[in-house]
C-alpha positions as CSV (number, residue, x, y, z in Angstrom):
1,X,51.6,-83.6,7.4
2,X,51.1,-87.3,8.8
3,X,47.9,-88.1,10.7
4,X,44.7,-90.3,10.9
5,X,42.5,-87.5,9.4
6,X,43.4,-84.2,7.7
7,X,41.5,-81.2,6.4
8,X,43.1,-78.8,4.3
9,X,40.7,-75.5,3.9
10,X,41.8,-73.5,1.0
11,X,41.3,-69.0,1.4
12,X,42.7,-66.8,-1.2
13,X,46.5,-66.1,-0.2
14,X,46.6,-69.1,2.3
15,X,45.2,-72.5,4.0
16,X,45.1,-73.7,7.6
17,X,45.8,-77.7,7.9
18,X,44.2,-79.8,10.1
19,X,45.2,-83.2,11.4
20,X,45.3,-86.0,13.9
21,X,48.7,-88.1,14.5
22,X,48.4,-91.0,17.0
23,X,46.8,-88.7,20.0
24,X,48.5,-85.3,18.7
25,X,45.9,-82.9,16.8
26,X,48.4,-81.0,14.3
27,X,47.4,-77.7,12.8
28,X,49.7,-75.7,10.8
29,X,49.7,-72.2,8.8
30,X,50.5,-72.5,5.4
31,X,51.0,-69.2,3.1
32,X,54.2,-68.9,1.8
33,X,53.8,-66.0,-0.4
34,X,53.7,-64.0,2.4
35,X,55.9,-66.0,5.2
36,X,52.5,-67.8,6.8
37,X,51.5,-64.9,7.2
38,X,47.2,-64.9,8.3
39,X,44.6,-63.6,6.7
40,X,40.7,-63.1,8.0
41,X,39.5,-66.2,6.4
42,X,42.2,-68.0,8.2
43,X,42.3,-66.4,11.4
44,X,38.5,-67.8,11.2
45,X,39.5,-71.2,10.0
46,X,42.4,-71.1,12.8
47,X,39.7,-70.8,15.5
48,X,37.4,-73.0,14.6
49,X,40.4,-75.7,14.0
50,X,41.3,-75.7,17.7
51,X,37.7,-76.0,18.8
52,X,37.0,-79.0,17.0
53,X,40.5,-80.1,18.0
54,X,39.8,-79.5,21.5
55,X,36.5,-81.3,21.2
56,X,38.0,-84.9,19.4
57,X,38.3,-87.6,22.2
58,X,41.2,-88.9,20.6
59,X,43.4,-85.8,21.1
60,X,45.7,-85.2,24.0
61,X,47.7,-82.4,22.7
62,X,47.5,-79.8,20.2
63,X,50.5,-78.2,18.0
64,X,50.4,-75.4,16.2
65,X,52.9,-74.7,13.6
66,X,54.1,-72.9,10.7
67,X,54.7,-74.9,7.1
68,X,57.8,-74.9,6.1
69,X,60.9,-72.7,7.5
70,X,58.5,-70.0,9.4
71,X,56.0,-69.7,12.1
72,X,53.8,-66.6,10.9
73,X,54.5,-62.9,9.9
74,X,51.5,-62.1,11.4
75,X,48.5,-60.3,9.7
76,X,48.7,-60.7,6.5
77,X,49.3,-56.3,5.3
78,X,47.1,-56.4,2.1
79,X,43.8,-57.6,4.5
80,X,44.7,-55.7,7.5
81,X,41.6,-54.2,7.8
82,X,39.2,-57.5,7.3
83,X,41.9,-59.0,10.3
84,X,41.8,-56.5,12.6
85,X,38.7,-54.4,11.7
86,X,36.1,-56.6,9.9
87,X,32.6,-55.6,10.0
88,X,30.1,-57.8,12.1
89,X,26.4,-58.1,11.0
90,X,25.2,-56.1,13.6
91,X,28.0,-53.0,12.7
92,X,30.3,-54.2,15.3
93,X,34.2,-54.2,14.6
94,X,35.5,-58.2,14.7
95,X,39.4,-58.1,15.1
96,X,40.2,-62.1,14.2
97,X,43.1,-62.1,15.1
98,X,42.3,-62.0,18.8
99,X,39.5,-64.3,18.3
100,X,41.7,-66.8,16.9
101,X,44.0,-66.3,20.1
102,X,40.8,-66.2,22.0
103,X,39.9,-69.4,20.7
104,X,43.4,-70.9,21.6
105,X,43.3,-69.5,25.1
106,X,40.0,-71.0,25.8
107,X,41.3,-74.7,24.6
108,X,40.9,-77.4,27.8
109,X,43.5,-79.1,26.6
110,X,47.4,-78.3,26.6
111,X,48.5,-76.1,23.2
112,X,51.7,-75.9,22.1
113,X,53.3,-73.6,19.7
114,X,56.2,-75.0,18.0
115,X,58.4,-71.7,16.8
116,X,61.0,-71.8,14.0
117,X,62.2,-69.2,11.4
118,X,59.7,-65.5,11.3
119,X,57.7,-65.1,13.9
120,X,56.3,-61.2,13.7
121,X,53.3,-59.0,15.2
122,X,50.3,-61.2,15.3
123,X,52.9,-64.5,14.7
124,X,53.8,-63.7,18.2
125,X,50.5,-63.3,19.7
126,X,49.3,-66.6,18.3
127,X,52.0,-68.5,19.1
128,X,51.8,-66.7,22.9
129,X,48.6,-67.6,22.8
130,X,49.7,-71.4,23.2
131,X,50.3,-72.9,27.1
132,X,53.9,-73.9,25.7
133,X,56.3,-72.2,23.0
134,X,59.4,-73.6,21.9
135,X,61.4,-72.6,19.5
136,X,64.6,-73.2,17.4
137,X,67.4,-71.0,18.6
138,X,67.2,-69.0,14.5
139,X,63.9,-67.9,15.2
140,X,63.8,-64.2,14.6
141,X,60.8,-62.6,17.0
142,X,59.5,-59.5,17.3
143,X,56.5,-57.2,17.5
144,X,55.9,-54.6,15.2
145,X,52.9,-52.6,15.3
146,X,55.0,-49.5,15.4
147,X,56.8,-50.3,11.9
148,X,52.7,-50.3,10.6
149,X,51.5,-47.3,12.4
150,X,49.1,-49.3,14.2
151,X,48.0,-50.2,18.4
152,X,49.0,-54.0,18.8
153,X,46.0,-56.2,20.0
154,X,44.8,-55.3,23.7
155,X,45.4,-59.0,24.3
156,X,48.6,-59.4,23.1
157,X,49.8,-56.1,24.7
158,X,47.9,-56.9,28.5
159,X,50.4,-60.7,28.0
160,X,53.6,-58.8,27.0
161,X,52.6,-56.7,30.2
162,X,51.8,-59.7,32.3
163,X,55.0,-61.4,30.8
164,X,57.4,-58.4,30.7
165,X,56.7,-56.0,32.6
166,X,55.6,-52.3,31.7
167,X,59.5,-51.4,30.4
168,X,60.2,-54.0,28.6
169,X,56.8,-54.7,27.0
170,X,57.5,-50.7,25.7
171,X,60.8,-51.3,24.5
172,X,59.2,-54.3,22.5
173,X,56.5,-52.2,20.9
174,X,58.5,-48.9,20.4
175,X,61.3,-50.5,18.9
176,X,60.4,-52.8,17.0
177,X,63.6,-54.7,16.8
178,X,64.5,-58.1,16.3
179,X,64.7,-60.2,19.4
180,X,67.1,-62.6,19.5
181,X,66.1,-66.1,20.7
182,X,68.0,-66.6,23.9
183,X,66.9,-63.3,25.5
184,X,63.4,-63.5,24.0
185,X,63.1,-66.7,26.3
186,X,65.0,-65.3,29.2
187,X,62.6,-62.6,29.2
188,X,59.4,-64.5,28.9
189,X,58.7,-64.1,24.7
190,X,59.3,-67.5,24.3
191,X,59.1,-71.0,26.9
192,X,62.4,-72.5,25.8
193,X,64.7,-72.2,23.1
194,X,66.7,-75.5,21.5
195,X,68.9,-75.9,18.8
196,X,67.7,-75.7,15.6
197,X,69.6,-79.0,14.0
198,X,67.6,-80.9,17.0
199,X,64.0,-78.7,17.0
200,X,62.4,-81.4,15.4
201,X,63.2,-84.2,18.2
202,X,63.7,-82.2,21.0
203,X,59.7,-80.5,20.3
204,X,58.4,-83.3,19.6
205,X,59.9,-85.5,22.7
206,X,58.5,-82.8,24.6
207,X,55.0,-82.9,22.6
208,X,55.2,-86.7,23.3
209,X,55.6,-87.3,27.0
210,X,52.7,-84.4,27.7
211,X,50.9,-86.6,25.8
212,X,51.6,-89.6,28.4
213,X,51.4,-87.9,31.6
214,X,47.7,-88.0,33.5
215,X,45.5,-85.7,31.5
216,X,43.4,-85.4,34.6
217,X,46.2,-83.3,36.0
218,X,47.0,-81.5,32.8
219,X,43.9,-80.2,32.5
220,X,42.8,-79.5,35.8
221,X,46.2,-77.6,36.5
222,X,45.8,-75.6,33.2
223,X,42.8,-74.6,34.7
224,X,43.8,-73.3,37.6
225,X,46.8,-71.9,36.3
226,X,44.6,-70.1,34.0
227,X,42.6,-68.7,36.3
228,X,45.2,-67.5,38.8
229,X,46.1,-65.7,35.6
230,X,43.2,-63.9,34.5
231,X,42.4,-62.3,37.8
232,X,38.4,-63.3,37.5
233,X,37.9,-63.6,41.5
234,X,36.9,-67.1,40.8
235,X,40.1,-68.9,41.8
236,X,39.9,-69.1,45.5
237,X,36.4,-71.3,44.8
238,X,38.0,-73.4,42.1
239,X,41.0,-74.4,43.8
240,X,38.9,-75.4,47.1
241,X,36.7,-77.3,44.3
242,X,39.1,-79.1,42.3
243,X,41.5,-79.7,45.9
244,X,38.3,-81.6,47.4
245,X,37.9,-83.6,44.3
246,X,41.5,-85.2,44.3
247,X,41.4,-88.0,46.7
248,X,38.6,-89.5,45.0
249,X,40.2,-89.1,41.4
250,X,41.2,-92.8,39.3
251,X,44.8,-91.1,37.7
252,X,45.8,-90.7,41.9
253,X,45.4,-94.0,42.3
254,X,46.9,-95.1,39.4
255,X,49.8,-92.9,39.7
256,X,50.4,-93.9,43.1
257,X,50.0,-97.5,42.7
258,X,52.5,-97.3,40.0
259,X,55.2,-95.3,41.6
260,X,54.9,-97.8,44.6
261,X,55.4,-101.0,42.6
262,X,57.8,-99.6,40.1
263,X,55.7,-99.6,36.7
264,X,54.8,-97.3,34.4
265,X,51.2,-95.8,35.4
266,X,48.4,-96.3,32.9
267,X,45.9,-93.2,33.3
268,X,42.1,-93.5,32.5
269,X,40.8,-90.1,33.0
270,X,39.3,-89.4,29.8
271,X,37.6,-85.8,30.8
């Protein structure tokens, strides 16, 4: 993986990488052996590799991705228990893998998951996890807790819900079956599906012009997107909040000013 820094953080079946290309912070799964598929060390890693992501000035955007020809297989079967059911010091029950999707959730700046080859169970909740998801058009999705005898994630059950519908995010979970690309984008699995021969310039064209466009509207409409989303009660407030702030924000003036005179806008919000 290119990039101006890199940290590769070894576990025992797997690794997360870390890295920052131009204004793109890069993170991808790598365990082979078991199709990328997480363990608890690296659902802990994976966390803590979008915070300090999500903290680096230099970032705009962050990817997530899968190394080589898949995304994730989600938990990783032979630590299932330290995933989903690890022991905290105080006796509670820590399930990583939501934390890691917490953790991705709770980034201020865009995430985008970038979807080719197996995406399964928890592969699918991470990569939902992400504002963005595209994937190539071979991907093969679906969620599989009832192949495993197990509940699915409340979070990644409440967004096939939220994304679905109660039928459909049933027929998901009780089947088990293989998605195939198209529908699992027309029904909300997935943002967009492109061509697999073109994945590569088509995501990362896509990557590239977020990357470009005023980061001061980015994040403040991932914010308020966000919280429409979750319900809190808080988003009447934040919308008259961040409204009353825009005719005084730089990027509006630069954005108009540019438009007007036919250049290309230069945004300074920094955040």
């Amino acid at each position: 993986m290119s990039g101006t820094t890199t940290t590769a953080i070894p576990t025992l079946a797997g690794r997360i990488l870390s890295g920052i290309n131009g204004d793109i912070g890069e993170i991808v799964i790598e365990n082979p052996r078991q199709r990328n598929a997480l363990t608890r060390d690296m659902c802990l890693e994976l966390a803590e590799q979008v915070r300090r992501l999500d903290a680096d000035p230099r970032v705009k955007v962050i990817t997530l991705r899968g190394s080589g020809d898949d995304f994730s297989a989600g938990a990783a079967i032979n630590e299932l228990h330290q995933v989903l059911f690890d022991a905290g010091p105080d006796g509670e029950t820590i399930d990583h893998l939501s934390a890691a999707d917490a953790a991705i959730g709770a980034a201020r700046k865009p995430t985008v998951a970038l979807v080719r080859g197996t995406c399964m169970g928890g592969g699918w909740q991470i990569a939902s996890a992400c504002d963005v998801s595209i994937a190539a058009d071979s991907v093969k999705l679906a969620v599989t807790p009832s192949k495993l005898g197990i509940i699915y994630p409340r979070s990644g059950v409440e967004r096939l819900v939220q994304r679905l519908g109660a039928d459909k995010a049933k027929y998901v979970l009780f089947s088990a079956d293989v998605i195939p690309a198209e529908k699992a984008a027309a029904w909300g699995l997935l943002t967009d599906v492109v061509p697999e021969a073109d994945f590569e310039a088509l995501s990362q064209g896509l990557v590239a012009r977020m990357a470009t466009r005023s980061q001061y509207s980015v994040h403040t409409m991932k914010k308020l997107i966000d919280s429409l989303v979750s319900g809190s009660g808080a988003e009447d407030e934040l919308w008259r909040e961040e409204w009353a702030k825009l005719p005084a924000s730089e990027d509006f003036a630069v954005g108009q000013r540019a438009f007007l005179e036919g250049g290309r806008p230069r945004f300074t919000w920094g955040g």
